[in-house]
N, C-alpha and C positions, 0 to 999 in steps of 0.2 A: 504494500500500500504506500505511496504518496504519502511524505510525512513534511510537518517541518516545525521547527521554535520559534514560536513567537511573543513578541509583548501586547497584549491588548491595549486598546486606547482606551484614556479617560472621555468620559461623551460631553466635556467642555471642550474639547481638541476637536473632536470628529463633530460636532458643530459648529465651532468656527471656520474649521477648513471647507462644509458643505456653503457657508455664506463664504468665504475667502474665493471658492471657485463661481460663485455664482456671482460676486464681482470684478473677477479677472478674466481679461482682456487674453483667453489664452489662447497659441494654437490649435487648430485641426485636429480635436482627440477623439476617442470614445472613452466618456468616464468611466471609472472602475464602480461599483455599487458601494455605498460606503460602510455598507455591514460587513465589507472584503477589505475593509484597510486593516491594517497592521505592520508592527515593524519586524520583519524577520528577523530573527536570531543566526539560524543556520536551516539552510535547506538540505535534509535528508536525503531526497530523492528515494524510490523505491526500498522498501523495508522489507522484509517478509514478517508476517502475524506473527510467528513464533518467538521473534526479538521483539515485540513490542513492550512484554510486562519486564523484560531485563533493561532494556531501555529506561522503562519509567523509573523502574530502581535504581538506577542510574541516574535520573535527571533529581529524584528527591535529594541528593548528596551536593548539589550545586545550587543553591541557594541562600547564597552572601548576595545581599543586596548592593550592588556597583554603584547609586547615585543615582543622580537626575539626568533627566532629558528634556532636551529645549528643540523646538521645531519651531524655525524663525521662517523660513521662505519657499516656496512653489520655484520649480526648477525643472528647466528639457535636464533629459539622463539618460545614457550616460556621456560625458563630456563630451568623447569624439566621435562620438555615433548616434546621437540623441533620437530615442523613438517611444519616451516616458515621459510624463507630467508628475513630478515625485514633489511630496513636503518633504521637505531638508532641515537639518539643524546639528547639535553638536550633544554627546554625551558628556558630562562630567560627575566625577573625573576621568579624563581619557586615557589615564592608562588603566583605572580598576576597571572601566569597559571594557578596554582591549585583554585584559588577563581572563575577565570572567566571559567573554565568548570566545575567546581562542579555546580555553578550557574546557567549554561546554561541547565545542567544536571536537576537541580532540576526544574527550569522551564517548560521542558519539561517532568514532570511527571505526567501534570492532562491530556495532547496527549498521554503520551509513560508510561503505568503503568508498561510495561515487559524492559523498559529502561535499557542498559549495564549499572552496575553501580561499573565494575572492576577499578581499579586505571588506571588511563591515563600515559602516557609516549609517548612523540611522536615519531611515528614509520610508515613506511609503508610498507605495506606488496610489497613485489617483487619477491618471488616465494613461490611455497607450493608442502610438499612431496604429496609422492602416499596414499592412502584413509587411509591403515594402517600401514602405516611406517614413523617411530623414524627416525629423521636425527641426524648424531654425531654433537657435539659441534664443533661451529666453527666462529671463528671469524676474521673480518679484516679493518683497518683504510682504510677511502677514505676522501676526499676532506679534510678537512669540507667546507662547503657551510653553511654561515648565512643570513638571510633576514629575515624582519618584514614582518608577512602575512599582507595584505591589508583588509582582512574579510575572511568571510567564506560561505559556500553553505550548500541548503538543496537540499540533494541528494535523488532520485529513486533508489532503485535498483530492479531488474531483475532479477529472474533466467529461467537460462537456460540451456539446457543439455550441451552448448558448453562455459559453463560458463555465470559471471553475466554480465548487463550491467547497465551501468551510464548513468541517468540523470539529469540535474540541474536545481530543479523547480524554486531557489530562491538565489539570491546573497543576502549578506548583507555584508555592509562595516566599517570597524572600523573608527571610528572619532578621 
């Protein structure tokens, strides 16, 4: 199954962002649904059922709370290929985020061998171009909006021809 870590949104953020896009002047997208935002952790990619409950034993041991998240601005992504509409901002502190998802990351390597292992930056995706088409650069401030995530989820996803869908097989909370 399609798996992956995520942090949920507080629903003052995924409000402001649903009025932030509906006052910006953005490129050419099709929005993401915003009961699908989230900020990914690490993407699993196919898991087999049988790792799933050693996984989550797994994920309950990683749960040192890293700090806050600030998501200041609407951004095309990725820089040199731009085909996202993503909220952008900064974790702090940047390096107890950088330890506490590399860590989560590496853990989940003897479940997830095909594990995204690109650099993290928290971001969520909020719209995406057409299948072959460059969006121009573009960028714009909103909020900012900060909050400490409280934990994070292990996510299903779904595909399907009308798009993916989320499921949340697993809470786990920071202490």
């Amino acid at each position: 199954m399609r798996l992956f870590l995520a942090l949920p949104l507080p629903d003052e953020l995924r409000s402001g962002l649903i009025t932030s896009l509906e006052r910006a002047d953005l490129p050419r997208v099709r929005i993401v649904r915003s009961d699908l935002w989230h900020i990914t952790l690490a993407f699993l990619d196919d898991v087999p059922d049988l790792d799933v409950e050693p996984l989550v034993n797994t994920c309950h041991g990683l749960t040192d709370g890293p700090g806050t998240i600030t998501i200041d601005r609407l951004e095309t992504f990725p820089h040199g290929n731009p085909r996202l509409v993503v909220a952008s901002g900064i974790a702090e502190p940047r390096q107890d985020w950088s330890t506490f998802v590399e860590g989560l990351r590496s853990a989940m390597l003897e479940f997830a061998p095909a594990i995204d292992r690109k650099p993290w930056s928290p971001h969520i995706t909020l719209g995406r171009s057409g299948k072959d088409e460059l969006l121009p650069m573009w960028k714009a401030s909103v909020g900012p909006w900060t909050w400490q995530p409280g934990g994070f989820s292990l996510m299903k996803s779904t595909l399907a021809e009308d798009g993916p869908t989320y499921e949340s097989l697993h809470d786990f909370f920071f202490v």
